[in-house]
C-alpha positions as CSV (number, residue, x, y, z in Angstrom):
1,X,0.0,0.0,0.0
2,X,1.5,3.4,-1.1
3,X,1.0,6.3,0.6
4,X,2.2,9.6,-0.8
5,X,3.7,12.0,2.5
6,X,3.0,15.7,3.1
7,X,5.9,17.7,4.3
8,X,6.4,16.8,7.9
9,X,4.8,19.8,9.7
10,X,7.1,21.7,12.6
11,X,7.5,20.6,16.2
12,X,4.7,22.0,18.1
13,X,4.6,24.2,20.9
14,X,4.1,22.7,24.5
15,X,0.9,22.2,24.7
16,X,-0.4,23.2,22.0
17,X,-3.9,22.9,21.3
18,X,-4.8,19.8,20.4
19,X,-6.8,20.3,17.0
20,X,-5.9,23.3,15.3
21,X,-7.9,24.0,12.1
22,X,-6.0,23.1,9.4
23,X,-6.5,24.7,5.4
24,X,-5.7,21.7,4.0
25,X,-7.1,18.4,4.4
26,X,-5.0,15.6,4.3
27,X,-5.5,12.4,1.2
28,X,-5.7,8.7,2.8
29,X,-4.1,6.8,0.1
30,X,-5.6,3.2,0.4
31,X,-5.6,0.2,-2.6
32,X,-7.6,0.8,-6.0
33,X,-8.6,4.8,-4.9
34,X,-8.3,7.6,-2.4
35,X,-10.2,7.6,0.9
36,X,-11.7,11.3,1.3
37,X,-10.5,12.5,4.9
38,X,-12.6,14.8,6.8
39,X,-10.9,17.6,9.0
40,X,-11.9,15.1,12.1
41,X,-9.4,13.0,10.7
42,X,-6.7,15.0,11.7
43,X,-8.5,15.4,15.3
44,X,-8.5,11.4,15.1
45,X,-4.4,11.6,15.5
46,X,-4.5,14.8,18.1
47,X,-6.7,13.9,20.1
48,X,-4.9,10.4,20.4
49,X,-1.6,11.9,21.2
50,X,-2.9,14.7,23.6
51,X,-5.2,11.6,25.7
52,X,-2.2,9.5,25.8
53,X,-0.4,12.4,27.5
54,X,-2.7,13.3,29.7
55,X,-2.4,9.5,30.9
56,X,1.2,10.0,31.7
57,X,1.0,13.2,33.3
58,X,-1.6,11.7,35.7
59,X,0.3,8.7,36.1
60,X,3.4,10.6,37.1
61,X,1.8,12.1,39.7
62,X,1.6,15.8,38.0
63,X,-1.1,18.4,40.0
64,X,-4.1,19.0,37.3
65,X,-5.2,20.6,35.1
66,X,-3.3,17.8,33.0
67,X,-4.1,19.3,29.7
68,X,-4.9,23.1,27.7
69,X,-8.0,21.2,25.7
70,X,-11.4,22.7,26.6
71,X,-13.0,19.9,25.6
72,X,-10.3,17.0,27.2
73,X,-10.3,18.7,30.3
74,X,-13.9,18.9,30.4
75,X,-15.5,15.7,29.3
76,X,-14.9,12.3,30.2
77,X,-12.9,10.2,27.4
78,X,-11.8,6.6,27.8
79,X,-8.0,5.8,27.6
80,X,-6.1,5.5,24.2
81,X,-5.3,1.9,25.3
82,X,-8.3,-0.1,26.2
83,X,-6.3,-2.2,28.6
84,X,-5.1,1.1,30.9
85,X,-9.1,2.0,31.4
86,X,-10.2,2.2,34.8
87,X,-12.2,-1.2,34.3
88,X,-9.8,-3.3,32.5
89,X,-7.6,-2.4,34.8
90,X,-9.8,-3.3,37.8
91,X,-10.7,-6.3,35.8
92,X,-6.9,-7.6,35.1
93,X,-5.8,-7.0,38.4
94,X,-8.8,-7.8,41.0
95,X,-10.6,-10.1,39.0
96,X,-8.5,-12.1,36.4
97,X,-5.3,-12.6,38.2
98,X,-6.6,-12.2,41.4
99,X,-8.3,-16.0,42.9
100,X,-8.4,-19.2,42.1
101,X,-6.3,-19.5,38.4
102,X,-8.7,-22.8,37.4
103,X,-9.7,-21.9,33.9
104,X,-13.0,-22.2,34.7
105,X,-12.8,-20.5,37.6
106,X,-11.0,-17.2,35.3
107,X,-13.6,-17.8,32.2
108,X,-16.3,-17.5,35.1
109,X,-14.9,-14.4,36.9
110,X,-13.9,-13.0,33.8
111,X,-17.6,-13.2,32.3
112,X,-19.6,-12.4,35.2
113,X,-17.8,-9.3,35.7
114,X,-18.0,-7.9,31.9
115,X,-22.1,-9.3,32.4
116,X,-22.2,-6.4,34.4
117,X,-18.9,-4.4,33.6
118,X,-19.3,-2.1,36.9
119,X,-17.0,-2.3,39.5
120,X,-19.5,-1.3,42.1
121,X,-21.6,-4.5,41.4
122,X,-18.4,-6.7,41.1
123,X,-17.7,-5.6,45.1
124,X,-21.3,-6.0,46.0
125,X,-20.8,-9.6,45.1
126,X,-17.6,-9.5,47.2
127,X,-19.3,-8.2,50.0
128,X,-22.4,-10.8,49.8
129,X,-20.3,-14.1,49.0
130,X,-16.6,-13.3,50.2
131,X,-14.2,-14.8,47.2
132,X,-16.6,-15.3,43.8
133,X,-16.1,-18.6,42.8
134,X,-17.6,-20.8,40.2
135,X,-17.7,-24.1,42.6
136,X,-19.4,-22.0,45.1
137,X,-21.9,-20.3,42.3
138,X,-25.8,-20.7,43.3
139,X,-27.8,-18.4,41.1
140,X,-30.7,-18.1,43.4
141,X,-27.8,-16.7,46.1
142,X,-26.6,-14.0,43.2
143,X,-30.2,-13.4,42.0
144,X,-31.7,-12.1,45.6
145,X,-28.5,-9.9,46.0
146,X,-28.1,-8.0,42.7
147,X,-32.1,-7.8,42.6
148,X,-32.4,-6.7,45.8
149,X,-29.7,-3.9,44.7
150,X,-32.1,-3.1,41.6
151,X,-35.4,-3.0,43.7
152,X,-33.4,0.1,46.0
153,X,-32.7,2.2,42.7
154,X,-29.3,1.0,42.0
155,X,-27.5,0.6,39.4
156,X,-25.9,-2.6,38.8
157,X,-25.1,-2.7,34.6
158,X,-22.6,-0.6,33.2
159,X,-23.9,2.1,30.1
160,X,-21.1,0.7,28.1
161,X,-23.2,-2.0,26.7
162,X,-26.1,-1.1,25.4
163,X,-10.1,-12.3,18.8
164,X,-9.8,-15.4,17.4
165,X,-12.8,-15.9,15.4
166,X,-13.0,-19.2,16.7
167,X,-13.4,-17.7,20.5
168,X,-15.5,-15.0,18.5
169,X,-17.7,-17.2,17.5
170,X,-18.1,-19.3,20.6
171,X,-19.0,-16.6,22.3
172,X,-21.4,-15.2,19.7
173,X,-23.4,-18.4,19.8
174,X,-24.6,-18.0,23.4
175,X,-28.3,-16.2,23.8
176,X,-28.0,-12.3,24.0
177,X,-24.1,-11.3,22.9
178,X,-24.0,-10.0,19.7
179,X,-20.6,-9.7,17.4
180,X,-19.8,-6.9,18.9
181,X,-20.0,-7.4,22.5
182,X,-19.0,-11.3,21.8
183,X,-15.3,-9.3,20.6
184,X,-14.7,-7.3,23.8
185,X,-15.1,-10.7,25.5
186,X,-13.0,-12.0,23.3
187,X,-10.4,-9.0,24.1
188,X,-11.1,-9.4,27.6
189,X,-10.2,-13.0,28.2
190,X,-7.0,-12.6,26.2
191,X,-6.0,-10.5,29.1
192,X,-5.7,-13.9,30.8
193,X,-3.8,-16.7,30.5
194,X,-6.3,-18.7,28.9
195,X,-6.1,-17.4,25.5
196,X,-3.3,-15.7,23.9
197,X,-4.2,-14.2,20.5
198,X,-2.4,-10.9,18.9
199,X,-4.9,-7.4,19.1
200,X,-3.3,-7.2,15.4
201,X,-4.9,-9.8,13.9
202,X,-9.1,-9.4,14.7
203,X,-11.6,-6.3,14.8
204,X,-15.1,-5.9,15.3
205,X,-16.1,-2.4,15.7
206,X,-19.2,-1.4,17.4
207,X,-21.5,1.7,17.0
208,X,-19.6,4.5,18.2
209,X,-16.7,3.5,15.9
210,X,-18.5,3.2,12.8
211,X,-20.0,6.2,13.7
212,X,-16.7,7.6,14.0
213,X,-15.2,6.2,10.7
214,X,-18.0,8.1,9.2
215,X,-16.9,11.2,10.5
216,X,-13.6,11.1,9.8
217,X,-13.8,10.0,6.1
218,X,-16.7,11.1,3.4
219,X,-15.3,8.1,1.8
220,X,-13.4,4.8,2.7
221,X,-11.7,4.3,-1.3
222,X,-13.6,0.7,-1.4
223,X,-12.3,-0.5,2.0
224,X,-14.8,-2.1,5.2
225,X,-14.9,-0.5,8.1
226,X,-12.3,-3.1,9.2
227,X,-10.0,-2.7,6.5
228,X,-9.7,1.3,7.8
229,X,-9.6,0.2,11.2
230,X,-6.3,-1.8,10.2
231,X,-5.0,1.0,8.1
232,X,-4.7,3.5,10.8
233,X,-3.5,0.9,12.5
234,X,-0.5,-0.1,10.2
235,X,0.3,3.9,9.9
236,X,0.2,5.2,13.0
237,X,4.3,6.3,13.0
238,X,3.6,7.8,9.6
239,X,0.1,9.7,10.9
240,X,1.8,10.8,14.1
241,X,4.9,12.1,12.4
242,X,3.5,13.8,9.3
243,X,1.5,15.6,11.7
244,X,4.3,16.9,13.8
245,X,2.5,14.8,16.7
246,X,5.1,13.3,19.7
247,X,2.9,9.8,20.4
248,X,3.8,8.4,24.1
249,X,2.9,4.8,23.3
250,X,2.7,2.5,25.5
251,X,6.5,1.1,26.9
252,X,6.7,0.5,23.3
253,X,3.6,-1.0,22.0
254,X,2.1,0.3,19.2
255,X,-1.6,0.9,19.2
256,X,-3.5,-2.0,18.3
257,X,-6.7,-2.9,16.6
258,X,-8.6,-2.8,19.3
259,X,-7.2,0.8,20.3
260,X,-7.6,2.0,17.2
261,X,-11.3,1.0,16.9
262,X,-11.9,2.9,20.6
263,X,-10.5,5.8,18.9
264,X,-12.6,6.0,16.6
265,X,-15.9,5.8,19.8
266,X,-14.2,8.6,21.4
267,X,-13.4,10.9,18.6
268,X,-17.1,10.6,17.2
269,X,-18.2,11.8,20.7
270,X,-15.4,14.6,21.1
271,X,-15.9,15.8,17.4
272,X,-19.8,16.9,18.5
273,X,-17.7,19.7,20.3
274,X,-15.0,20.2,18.4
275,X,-16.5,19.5,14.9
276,X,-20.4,20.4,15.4
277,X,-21.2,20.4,11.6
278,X,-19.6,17.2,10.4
279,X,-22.3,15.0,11.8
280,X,-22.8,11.3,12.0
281,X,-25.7,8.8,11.8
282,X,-27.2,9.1,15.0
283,X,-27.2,12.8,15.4
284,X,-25.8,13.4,18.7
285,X,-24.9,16.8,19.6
286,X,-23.8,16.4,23.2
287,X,-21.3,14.8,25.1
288,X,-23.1,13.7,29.1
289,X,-20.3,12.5,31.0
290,X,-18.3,15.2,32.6
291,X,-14.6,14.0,34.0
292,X,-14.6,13.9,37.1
293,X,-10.4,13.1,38.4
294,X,-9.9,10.1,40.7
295,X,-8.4,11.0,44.6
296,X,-5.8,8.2,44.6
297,X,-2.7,8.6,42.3
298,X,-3.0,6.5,39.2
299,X,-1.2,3.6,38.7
300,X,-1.2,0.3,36.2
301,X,-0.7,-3.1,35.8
302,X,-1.1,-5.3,32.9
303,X,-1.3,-8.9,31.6
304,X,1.9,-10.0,32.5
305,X,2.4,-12.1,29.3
306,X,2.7,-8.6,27.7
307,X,5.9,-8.1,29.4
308,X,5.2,-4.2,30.0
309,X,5.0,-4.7,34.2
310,X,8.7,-4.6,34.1
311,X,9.0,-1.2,32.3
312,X,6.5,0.5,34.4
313,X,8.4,3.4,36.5
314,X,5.9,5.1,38.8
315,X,7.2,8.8,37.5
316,X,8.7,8.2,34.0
317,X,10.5,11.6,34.5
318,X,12.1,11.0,31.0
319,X,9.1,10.4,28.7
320,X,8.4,12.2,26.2
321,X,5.0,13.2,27.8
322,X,7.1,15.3,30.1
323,X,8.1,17.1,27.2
324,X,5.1,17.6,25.9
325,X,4.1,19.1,29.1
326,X,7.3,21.4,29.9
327,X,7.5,18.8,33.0
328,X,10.6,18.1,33.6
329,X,11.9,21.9,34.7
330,X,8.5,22.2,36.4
331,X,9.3,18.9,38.9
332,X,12.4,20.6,39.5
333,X,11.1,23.7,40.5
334,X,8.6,21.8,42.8
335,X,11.3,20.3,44.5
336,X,13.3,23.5,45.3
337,X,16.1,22.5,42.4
């Protein structure tokens, strides 16, 4: 696949805003004719790299505001990477790894917690049963607690919802789960040590993203929806770095399918703010969920099989998110250096 390159744009300012109009609108090269890029296609790339930094700035410990977008530091956006989310990350560390390591006793936990996908309701069963276990499973027991929870007004199902294709399509077989949710089970189980598939090689993408690939191109040059997921994918360095764009990825994994299809979800909602006339399918003009900063200091662990535990540094004082920021000569004027 040939791609022709625009003159590789100047190194930003710090903190520069995050998508500056440009005059001209970039050309998508993709097999047998052009995609036809939007302006939110630019915004696709900012946005990624400015969310990615916010991440690290938090996760350094930096004092907020953590970014100069309006809309960023406003609204609530999900992580760049899918698996540094608040959820996954609850789910990898207090729910997969942590138990009994049975694999049916990790396919169970693993389920019943993405049934629901709330932490809230995951502790409630904690706090009802002591350790979840499949063995110890009585779905009477589980039915009077979480509909007890339900009869008082609570919420107990996250708003979220509403691989290999052979574990695809497993998991698409059972009642209820669609192709879509029947791939972020697929995803999250691969965070185990059950399955071990690459996030390269298998994308579904759900509403938001479609609705997001829309906005971003007025034309996908004869690809799917999947085949545009894969391109972005495949030129990330080359998007990133004709746009003048540092990307902090993650200890040195590149964005993956799955990443790339998220991106796509958040940039159709943040466009609705930044892009109000380039609108989508469904019409949305608003963006509900405010962000709202966690007390405790951030911090991340992953599937270990992804050998990224070992990189981690608590305050990463020489990544390039520090330079994005100006962080570096602003930790040592905190400390009195």
């Amino acid at each position: 696949m040939s791609m022709p390159r625009r003159q590789p744009a100047p190194d930003p300012p710090e903190q520069a805003p995050v998508c500056d109009p440009k005059s001209e609108v970039p050309h998508v090269w993709v097999r047998l004719s052009p995609a036809e890029p939007t302006e939110v296609y630019e915004t696709y790339w900012r946005f990624a790299a400015e969310r990615q930094a916010i991440f690290f700035r938090r996760l350094a410990g930096l004092p907020g505001p953590w970014t100069s977008d309006p809309i960023l530091a406003r609204y609530k956006f999900t992580n760049v990477y899918r698996a540094s989310d608040r959820v996954s990350q609850y789910l990898i560390r207090h729910v997969i790894y942590r138990g009994k390591q049975e694999p049916a006793e990790i396919f169970f936990r693993t389920i019943l917690f993405k049934l629901f996908n709330r932490i809230d309701t995951w502790e409630r069963l904690e706090t009802a049963f002591g350790e979840v276990t499949y063995t110890g499973y009585k779905f009477e027991h589980y039915d009077r607690v979480l509909t007890s929870a339900m009869d008082k007004g609570e919420r107990i199902y996250s708003a979220a919802y509403i691989m290999p294709a052979e574990v695809f399509e497993r998991l698409r077989s059972y009642p209820s789960i669609g192709g879509f949710l029947a791939y972020q089970f697929a995803t999250d189980l691969n965070y185990s040590p059950l399955i071990n598939f690459s996030e390269r090689e298998f994308v579904v993408p759900g509403p938001g993203a479609l609705n997001g690939i829309r906005k971003c191109f007025r034309s996908l040059g004869g690809l799917s929806d999947v085949e545009m997921i894969r391109v972005m994918a495949d030129r990330q360095e080359e998007a990133f770095r004709d746009l003048g764009l540092s990307f902090p990825t993650l200890w040195g994994r590149p964005l993956q399918l799955i990443d790339c299809q998220n991106l796509f979800c958040e940039v159709d909602k943040y466009a609705r703010v930044r892009h109000p006339d380039v609108r989508g399918a469904t019409g949305r003009t608003r963006i509900k969920q405010h962000f709202a900063p966690a007390l405790e200091r951030l911090s991340v662990w992953y599937p270990p099989k992804w050998g990224l535990n070992e990189r981690i540094v608590e305050a990463p004082m020489g990544h390039p998110s520090y330079d994005l920021l100006g962080a570096q000569g602003t930790a040592r004027e905190q400390s009195g250096r």
